[in-house]
C-alpha positions as CSV (number, residue, x, y, z in Angstrom):
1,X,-28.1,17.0,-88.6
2,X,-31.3,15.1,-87.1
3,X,-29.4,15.0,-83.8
4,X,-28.9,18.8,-83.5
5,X,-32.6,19.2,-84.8
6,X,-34.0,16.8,-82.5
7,X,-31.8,18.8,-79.5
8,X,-33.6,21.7,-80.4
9,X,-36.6,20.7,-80.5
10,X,-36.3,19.8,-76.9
11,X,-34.6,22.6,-75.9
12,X,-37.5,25.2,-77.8
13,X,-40.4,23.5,-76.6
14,X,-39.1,22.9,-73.2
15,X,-38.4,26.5,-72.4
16,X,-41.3,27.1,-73.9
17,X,-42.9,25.1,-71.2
18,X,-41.4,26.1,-68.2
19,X,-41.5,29.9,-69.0
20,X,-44.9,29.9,-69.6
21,X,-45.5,28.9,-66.1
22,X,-44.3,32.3,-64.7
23,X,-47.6,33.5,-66.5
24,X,-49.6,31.0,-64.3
25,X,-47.4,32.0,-61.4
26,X,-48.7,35.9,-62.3
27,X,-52.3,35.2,-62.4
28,X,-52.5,33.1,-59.5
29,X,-50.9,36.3,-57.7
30,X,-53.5,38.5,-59.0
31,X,-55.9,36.0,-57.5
32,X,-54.5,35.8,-54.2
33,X,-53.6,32.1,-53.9
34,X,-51.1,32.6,-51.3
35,X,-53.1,32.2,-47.8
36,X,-54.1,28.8,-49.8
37,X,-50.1,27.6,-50.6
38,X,-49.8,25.8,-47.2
39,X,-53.2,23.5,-47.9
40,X,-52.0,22.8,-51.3
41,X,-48.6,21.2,-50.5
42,X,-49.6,17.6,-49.9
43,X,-50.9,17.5,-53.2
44,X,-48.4,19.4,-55.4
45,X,-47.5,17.0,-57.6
46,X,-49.9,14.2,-57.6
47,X,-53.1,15.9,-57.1
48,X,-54.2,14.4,-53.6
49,X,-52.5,11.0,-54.0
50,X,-50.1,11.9,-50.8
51,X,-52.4,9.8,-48.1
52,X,-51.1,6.3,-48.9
53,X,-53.9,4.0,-50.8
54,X,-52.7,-0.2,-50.7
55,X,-55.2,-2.1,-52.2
56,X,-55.4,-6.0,-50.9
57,X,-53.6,-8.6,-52.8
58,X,-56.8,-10.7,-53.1
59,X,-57.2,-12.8,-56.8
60,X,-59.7,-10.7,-59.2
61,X,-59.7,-8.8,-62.6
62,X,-58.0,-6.0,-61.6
63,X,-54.9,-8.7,-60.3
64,X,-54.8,-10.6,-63.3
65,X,-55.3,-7.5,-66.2
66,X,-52.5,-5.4,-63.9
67,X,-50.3,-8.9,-64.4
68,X,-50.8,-9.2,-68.1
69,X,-50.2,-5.7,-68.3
70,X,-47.5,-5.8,-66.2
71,X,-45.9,-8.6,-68.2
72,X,-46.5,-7.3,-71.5
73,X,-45.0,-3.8,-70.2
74,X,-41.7,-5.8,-68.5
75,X,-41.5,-8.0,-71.7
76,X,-41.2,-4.7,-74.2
77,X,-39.3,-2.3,-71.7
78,X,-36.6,-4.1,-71.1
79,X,-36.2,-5.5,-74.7
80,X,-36.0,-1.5,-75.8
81,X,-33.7,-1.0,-72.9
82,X,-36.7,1.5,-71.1
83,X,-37.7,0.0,-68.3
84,X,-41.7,0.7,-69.1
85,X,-42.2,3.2,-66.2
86,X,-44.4,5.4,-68.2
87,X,-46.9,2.1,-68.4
88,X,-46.7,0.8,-64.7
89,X,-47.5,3.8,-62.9
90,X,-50.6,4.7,-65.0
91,X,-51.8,1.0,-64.9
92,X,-51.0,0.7,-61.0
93,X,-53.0,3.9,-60.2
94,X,-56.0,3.4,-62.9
95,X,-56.7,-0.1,-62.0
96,X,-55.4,-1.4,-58.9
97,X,-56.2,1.9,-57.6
98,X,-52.7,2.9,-55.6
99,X,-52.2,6.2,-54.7
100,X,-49.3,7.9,-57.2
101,X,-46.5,7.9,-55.0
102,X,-47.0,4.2,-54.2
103,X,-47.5,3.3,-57.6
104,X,-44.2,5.4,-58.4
105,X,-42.9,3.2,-55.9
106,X,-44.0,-0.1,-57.2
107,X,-43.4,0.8,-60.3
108,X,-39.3,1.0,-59.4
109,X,-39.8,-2.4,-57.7
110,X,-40.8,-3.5,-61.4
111,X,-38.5,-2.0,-63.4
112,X,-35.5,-3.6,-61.0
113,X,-36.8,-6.7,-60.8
114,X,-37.1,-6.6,-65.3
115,X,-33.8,-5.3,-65.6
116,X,-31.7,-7.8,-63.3
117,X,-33.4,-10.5,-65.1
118,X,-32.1,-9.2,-68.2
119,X,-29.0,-8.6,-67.4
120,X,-28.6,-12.1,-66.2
121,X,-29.9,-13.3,-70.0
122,X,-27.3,-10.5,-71.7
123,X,-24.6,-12.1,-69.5
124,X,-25.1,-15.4,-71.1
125,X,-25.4,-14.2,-74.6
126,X,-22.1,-13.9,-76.9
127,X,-21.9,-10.3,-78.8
128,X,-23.2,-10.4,-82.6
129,X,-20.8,-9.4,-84.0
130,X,-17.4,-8.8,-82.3
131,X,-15.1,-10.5,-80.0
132,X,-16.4,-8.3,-76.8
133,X,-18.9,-7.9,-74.2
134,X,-22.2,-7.3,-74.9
135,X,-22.3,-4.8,-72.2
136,X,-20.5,-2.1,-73.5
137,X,-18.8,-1.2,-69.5
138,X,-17.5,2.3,-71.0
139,X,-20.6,3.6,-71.8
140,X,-22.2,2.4,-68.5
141,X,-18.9,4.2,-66.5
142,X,-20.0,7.2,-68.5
143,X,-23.8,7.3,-68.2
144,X,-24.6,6.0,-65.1
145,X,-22.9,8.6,-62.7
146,X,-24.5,11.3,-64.2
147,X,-28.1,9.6,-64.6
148,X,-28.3,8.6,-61.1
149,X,-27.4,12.2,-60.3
150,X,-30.2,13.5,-62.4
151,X,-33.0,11.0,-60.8
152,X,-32.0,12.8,-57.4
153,X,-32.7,16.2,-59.4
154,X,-35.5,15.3,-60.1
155,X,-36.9,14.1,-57.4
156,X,-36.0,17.2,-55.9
157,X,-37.8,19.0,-58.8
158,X,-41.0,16.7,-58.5
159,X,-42.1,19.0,-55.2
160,X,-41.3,22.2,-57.0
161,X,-42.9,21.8,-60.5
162,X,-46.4,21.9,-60.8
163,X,-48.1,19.0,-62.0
164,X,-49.2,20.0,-64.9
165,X,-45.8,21.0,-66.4
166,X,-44.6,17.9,-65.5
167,X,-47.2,15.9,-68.3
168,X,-46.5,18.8,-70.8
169,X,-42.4,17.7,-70.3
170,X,-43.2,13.9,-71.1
171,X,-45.1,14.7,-73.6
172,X,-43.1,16.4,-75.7
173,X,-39.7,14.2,-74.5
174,X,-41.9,11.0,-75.0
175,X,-43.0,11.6,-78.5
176,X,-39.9,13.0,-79.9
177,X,-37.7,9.8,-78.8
178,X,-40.2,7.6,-79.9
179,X,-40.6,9.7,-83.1
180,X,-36.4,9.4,-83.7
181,X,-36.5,6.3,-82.4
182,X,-39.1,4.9,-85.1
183,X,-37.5,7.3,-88.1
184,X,-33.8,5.4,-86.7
185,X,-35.8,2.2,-86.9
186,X,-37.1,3.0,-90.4
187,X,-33.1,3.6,-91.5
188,X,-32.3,0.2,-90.3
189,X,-34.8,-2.1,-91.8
190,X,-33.9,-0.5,-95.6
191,X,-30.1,-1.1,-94.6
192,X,-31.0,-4.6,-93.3
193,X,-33.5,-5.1,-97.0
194,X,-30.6,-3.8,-98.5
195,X,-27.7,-6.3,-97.0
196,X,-30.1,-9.1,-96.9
197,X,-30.4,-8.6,-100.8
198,X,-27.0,-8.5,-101.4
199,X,-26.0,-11.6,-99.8
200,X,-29.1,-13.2,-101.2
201,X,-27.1,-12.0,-104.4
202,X,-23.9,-13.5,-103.3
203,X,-25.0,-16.9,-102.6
204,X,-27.0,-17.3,-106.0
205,X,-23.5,-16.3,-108.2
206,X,-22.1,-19.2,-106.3
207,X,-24.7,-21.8,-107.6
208,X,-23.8,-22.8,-111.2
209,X,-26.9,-23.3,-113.9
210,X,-27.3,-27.2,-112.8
211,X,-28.0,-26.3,-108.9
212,X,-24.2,-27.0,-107.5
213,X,-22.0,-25.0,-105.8
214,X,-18.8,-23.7,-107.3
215,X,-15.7,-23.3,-105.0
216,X,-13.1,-20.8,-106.2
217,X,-9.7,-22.3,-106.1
218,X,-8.0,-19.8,-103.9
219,X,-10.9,-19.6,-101.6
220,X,-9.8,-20.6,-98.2
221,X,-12.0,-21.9,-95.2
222,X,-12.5,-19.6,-92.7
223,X,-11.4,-21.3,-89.1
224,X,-14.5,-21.0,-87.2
225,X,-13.6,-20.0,-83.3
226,X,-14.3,-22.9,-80.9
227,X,-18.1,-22.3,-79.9
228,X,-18.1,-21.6,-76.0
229,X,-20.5,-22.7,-73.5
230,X,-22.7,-20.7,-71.3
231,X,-20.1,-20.6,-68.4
232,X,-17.7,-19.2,-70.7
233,X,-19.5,-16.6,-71.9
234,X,-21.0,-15.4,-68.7
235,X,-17.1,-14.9,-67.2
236,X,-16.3,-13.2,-70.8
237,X,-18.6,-11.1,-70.5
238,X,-18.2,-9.8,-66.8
239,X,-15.9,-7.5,-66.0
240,X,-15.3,-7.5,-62.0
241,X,-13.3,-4.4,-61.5
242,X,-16.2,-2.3,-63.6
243,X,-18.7,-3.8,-62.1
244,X,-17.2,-3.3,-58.4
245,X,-16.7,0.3,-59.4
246,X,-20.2,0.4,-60.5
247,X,-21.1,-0.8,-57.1
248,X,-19.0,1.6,-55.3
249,X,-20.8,4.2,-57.2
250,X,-24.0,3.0,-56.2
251,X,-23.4,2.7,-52.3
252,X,-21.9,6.3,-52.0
253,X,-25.3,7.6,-53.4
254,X,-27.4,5.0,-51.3
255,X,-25.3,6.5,-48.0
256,X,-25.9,9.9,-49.2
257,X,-29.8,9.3,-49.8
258,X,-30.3,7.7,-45.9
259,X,-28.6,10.6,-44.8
260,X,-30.3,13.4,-46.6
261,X,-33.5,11.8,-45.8
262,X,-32.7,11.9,-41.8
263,X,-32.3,15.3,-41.9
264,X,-34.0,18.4,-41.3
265,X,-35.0,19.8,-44.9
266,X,-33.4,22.8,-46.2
267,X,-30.8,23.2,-43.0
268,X,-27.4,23.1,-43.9
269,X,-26.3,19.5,-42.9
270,X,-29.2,18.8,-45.9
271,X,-27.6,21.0,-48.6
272,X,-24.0,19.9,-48.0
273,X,-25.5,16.2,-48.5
274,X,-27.2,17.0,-51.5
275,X,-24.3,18.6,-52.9
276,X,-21.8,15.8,-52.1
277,X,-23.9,14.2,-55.0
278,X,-21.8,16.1,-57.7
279,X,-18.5,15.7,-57.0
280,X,-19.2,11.8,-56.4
281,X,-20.7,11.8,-59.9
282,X,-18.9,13.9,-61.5
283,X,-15.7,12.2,-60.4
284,X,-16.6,9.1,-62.1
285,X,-17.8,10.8,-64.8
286,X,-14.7,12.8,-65.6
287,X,-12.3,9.9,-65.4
288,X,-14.3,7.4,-67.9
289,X,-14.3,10.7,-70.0
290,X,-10.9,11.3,-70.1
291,X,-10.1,7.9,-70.7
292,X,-12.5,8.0,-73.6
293,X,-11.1,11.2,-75.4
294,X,-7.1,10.4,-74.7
295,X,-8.1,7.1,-76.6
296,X,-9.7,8.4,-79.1
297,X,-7.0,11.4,-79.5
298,X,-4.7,8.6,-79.2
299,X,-6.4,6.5,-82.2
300,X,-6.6,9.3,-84.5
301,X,-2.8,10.3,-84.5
302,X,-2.0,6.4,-85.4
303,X,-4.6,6.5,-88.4
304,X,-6.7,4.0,-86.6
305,X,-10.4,4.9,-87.8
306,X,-11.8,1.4,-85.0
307,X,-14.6,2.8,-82.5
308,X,-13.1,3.2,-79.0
309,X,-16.3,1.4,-77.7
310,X,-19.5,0.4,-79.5
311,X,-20.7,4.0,-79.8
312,X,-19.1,5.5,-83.4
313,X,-19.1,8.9,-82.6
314,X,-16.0,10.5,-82.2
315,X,-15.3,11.4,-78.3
316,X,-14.6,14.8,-78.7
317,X,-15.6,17.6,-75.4
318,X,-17.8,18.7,-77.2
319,X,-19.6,15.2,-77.6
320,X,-19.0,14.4,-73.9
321,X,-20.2,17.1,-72.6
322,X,-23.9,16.6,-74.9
323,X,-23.1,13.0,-73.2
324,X,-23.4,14.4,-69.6
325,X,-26.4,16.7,-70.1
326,X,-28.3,13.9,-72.0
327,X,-27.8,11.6,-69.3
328,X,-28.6,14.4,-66.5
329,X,-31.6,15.2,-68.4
330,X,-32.9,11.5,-68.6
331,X,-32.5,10.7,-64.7
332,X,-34.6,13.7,-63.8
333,X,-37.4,12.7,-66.2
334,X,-37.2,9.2,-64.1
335,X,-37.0,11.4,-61.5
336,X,-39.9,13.0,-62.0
337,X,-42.5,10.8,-63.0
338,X,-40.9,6.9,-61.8
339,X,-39.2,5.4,-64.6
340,X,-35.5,4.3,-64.7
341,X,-34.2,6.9,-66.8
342,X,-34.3,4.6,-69.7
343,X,-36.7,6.6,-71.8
344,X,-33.4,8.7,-72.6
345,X,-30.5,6.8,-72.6
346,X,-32.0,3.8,-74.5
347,X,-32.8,6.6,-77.5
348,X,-29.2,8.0,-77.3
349,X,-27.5,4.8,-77.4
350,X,-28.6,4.1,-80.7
351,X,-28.6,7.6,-81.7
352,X,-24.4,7.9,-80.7
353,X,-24.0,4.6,-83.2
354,X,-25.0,1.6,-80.9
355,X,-25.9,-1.7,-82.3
356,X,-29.3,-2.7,-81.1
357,X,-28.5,-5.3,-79.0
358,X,-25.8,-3.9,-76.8
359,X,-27.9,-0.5,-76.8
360,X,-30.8,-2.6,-74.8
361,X,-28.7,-4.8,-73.1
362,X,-26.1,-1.6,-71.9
363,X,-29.5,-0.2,-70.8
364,X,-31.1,-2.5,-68.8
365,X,-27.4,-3.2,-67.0
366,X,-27.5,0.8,-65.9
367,X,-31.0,0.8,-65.0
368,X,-30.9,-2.1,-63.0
369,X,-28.7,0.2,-60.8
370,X,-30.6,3.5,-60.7
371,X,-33.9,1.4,-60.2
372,X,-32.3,-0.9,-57.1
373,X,-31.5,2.6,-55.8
374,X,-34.6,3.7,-55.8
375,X,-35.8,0.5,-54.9
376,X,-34.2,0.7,-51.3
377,X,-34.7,3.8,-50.7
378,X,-38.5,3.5,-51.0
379,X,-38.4,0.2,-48.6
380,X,-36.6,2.3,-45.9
381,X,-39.4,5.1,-46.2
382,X,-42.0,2.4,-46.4
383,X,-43.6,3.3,-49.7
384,X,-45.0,0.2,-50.8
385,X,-46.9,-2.7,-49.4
386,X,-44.2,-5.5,-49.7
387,X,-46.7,-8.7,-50.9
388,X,-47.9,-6.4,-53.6
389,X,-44.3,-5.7,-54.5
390,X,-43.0,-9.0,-54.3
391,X,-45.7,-10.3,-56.7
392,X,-45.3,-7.5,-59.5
393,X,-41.7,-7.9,-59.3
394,X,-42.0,-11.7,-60.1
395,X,-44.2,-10.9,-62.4
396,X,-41.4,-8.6,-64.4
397,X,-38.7,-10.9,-63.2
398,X,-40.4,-13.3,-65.5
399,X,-40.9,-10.7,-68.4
400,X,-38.0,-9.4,-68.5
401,X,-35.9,-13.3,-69.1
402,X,-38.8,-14.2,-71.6
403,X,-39.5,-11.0,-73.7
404,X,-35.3,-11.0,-74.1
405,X,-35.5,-14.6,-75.1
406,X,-38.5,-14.4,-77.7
407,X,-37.5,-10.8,-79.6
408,X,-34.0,-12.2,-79.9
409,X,-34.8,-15.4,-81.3
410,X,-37.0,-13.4,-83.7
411,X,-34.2,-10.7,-84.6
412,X,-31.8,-14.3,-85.4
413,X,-34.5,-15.8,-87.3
414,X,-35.7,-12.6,-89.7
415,X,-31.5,-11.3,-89.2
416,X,-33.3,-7.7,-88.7
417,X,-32.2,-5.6,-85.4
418,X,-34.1,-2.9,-86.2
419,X,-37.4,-4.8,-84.5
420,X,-35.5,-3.9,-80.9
421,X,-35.7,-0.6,-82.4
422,X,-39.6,-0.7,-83.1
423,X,-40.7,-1.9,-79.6
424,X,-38.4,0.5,-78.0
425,X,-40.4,3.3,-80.1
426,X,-43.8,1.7,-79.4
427,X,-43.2,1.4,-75.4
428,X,-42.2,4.6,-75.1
429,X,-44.7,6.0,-77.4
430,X,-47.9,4.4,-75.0
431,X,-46.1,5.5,-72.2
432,X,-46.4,9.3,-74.0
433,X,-49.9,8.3,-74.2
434,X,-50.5,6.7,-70.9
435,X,-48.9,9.3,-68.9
436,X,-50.8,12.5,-71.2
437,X,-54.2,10.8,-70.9
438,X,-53.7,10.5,-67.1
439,X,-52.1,13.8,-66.6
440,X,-54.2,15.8,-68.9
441,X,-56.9,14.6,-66.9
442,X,-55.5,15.1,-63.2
443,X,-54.8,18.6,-64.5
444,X,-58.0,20.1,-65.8
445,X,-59.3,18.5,-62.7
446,X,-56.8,20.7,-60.9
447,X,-57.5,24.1,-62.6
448,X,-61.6,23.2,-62.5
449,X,-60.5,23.2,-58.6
450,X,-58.6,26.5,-58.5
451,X,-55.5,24.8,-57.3
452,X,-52.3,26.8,-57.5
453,X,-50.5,26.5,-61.3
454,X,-46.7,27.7,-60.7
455,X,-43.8,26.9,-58.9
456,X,-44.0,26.2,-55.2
457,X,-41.5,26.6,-52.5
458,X,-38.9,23.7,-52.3
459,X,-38.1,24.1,-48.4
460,X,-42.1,24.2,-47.6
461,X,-43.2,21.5,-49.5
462,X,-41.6,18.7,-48.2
C-alpha cells in the first residue's frame, strides 16, 4: 500500500510539473520570446555555465573543504548505494567554481571511482546471511539495461527541459525516497529492537539461577561451515559469465554513444543510433525477466514459497514491468542532473524486499557501470580537466573502501542494518537540499532575466 501511494505521489506531482510548463510556454508566446530562442540555447539548462570554467589545482581552502566534502559525500553515497551526485556537483560549482557541465562531469569521475572501490570491498565480504553472493547478479541483469538506457534519455531531455523544471523534478523525487527511505528505516530498527530482545530473552532462559548454562539433552551442536579466506570469497562471489555479459552490455552502449556523438544531430544516421539503444536494452532486459517469472511460476506450482533472488516480491508482469519504468525513470534523473542513477534504484531495492547490505552493495556494482560510461564518454568530449579529475577520484576511491569498512563494522557491532538505511536517507535528503538551494537560486535569477521558461527545441539546441 505505501508503494502504490509513494508511486502516485510521483506520478501526481510530476505531471503536475511538467504540464504547468505549457503555461510558461504560453506566456512567453504572448511576450514574444521567439527572435531571443537562438541566444538562449547555450544556456538552456545550466544558466550560462556552457563556456568551460577549470579552476587550477593549486593547494588552498577551497582544495581541502571540496576534499573533505568530497570524502564525506563518497564515504555516505556509496554506503547507501547512491553514488552522492546530488552533493558533488553543487560543491564543485559553489566552491571550486567549475562551470556545471564540468562539474557534472567530475562529478561522474567521482562517483566511478567510489563505486569500483566498493565493489572491490563487497567482493571480499561473505553474505550475512545466506550461502550466496552478496551481489545479487539477477537484479543487476534486470536493472542495469534499462537504467543505462534512461541516463541516455535523459541526457537527451537535459537540452529540452527548462531548468527550472529540472530542480522542481529532484525535489520532489529527492524528498519522497529519502522520506520512504527514512519511514523503511524506521520499520527496521523496531524489528531489529524487537529481535534483539528476543534473543536477549533466549540466552537468559538458558542461564540457570546460580549463573551456568544449562544444555538440553537433545540439543545438538550446529557444525559450523569451514570459515573461508579472502581469496575464497572474492571467486564465490564473482560470477564471470554475468559479469562478461554485463560488460557486453556496457560496450554496445559505449559504441553506440561515440557514434551518436560523431554525427550530425537530428539527421537520420543520428536517430537510427539513438534508437538502437532500445532493443540492445530491452533485449537484456527481457531475457533476465523471463528468466525471473518462469522461476518464480515454476516455484509456486511446486509449493516452494524461497525468494527467486534477494528481492521478496513476487515476479509477476505486472511487478516487472513497475521494475523497468522504475529503473528508466532513475537513469534519466542521473541523466539529468549527474548522478549514477542511484538515487532510485538504491530506494527500490529495499523497497522490493532487499536486505540492506546486498541493496548497497547490488547498487554500487550497477553504478559503477553507468558512471564508467559516462565517465569515457566525457574524456572523449574533453569535459574535464584530467589532474582535477584524477585527484577527486582518489579522493572517492579512498571514501568509498573506508566509509564501506567503518558503517559495516558498526552495523556488526550494534547487529542493526537499518543504519545503511539512515545514511542512504540522509545523502539523498542534502542532495534534495543542495541541488533546491542551487537551483532555486539559478532560477529566479533566470526569470529576474526574462530568459525563456518552456520547452526548447531538441534539434536546435545542441
Amino acid at each position: 500500500m505505501a508503494t502504490k501511494a509513494f508511486v502516485l505521489y510521483l506520478f501526481s506531482t510530476f505531471s503536475v510539473a511538467i504540464l504547468s510548463v505549457l503555461f510558461f510556454t504560453h506566456q512567453n508566446d504572448d511576450i514574444s520570446y521567439q527572435p531571443r530562442l537562438s541566444s538562449l540555447n547555450s544556456n538552456l539548462l545550466h544558466l550560462e555555465a556552457s563556456d568551460k570554467v577549470w579552476p587550477d589545482l593549486a593547494f588552498n581552502w577551497r582544495l581541502v573543504l571540496a576534499t573533505v566534502i568530497g570524502f564525506l559525500g563518497s564515504a555516505c553515497g556509496t554506503v547507501g548505494g547512491v553514488g552522492g551526485g546530488g552533493i558533488f556537483v553543487p560543491m564543485l560549482t559553489l566552491i571550486v567554481g567549475f562551470d556545471t557541465k564540468s562539474a557534472a562531469a567530475i562529478s561522474k569521475c567521482m562517483i566511478m571511482g567510489a563505486s569500483a572501490s566498493s565493489v572491490w570491498y563487497n567482493l571480499r565480504v561473505p553474505h550475512p546471511t545466506k550461502e550466496v553472493p552478496i551481489l545479487d547478479y539477477d537484479l543487476a541483469l534486470l536493472f542495469q539495461p534499462v537504467l543505462m538506457l534512461g541516463i541516455t534519455i535523459g541526457v537527451s531531455l537535459s537540452v529540452v527541459f527548462p531548468f527550472w523544471l529540472i530542480t522542481v523534478l529532484i525535489i520532489i523525487l529527492f524528498l519522497g525516497t529519502s522520506s520512504r527511505s527514512a519511514c523503511k528505516g524506521v520499520e527496521m530498527w523496531k524489528e531489529e529492537t524487537i529481535l534483539k530482545k528476543e534473543f536477549a530473552r533466549q540466552q537468559e532462559a538458558r542461564v540457570d539461577s546460580r549463573g551456568e548454562l544449562l544444555i538440553d539433552a537433545d540439543y545438538q551442536q550446529l557444525n559450523n561451515s569451514e570459515e573461508k579466506s579472502m581469496m575464497q570469497i572474492l571467486c564465490f562471489n564473482l560470477r564471470w559469465k554475468r559479469v562478461m555479459v554485463l560488460v557486453t552490455l556496457w560496450v554496445a552502449f559505449l559504441l553506440l554513444q561515440i557514434f551518436k556523438n560523431d554525427t550530425t544531430t537530428c539527421s537520420i544516421l543520428y536517430w537510427v543510433l539513438f534508437c538502437l539503444q532500445f532493443p540492445i536494452a530491452f533485449v537484456v532486459f527481457g531475457y533476465e525477466a523471463i528468466k525471473l517469472y518462469k522461476d518464480y511460476k515454476k516455484r509456486l506450482s511446486t509449493g516452494n514459497s524461497e525468494s527467486i533472488c534477494e528481492a521478496s516480491i513476487a515476479w509477476t508482469p505486472m511487478n516487472i514491468a513497475f521494475c523497468a519504468l522504475c529503473g528508466i525513470l532513475g537513469g534519466t534523473v542521473g541523466g539529468l542532473l549527474g548522478s549514477g542513477g542511484g538515487f532510485i534504484l538504491g530506494p527500490l531495492l529495499l523497497e522490493i524486499g532487499v536486505i540492506p547490505q546486498v541493496a548497497s552493495a547490488t547498487a554500487t556494482f550497477v553504478m559503477m557501470f553507468s558512471a564508467s560510461l559516462s565517465v569515457v564518454e566525457f574524456y572523449l568530449l574533453k569535459r574535464f580537466p584530467i589532474p582535477y579529475a584524477l585527484y577527486l577520484t582518489s579522493v572517492s576511491i579512498l571514501a568509498g573502501f573506508w566509509g564501506q569498512f567503518l558503517v559495516r563494522k558498526i552495523v556488526t557491532f550494534l547487529k542493526r542494518a537499518s543504519i545503511i538505511v539512515f545514511v542512504l536517507s540522509a545523502v539523498i535528503f542534502a542532495s534534495a537540499i543542495t541541488m533546491g538551494v542551487t537551483g532555486i537560486k539559478s532560477s529566479l535569477q533566470m526569470i529576474k532575466d526574462g530568459e525563456f521558461m518552456g520547452f526548447l527545441d531538441f534539434c536546435s539546441s545542441q
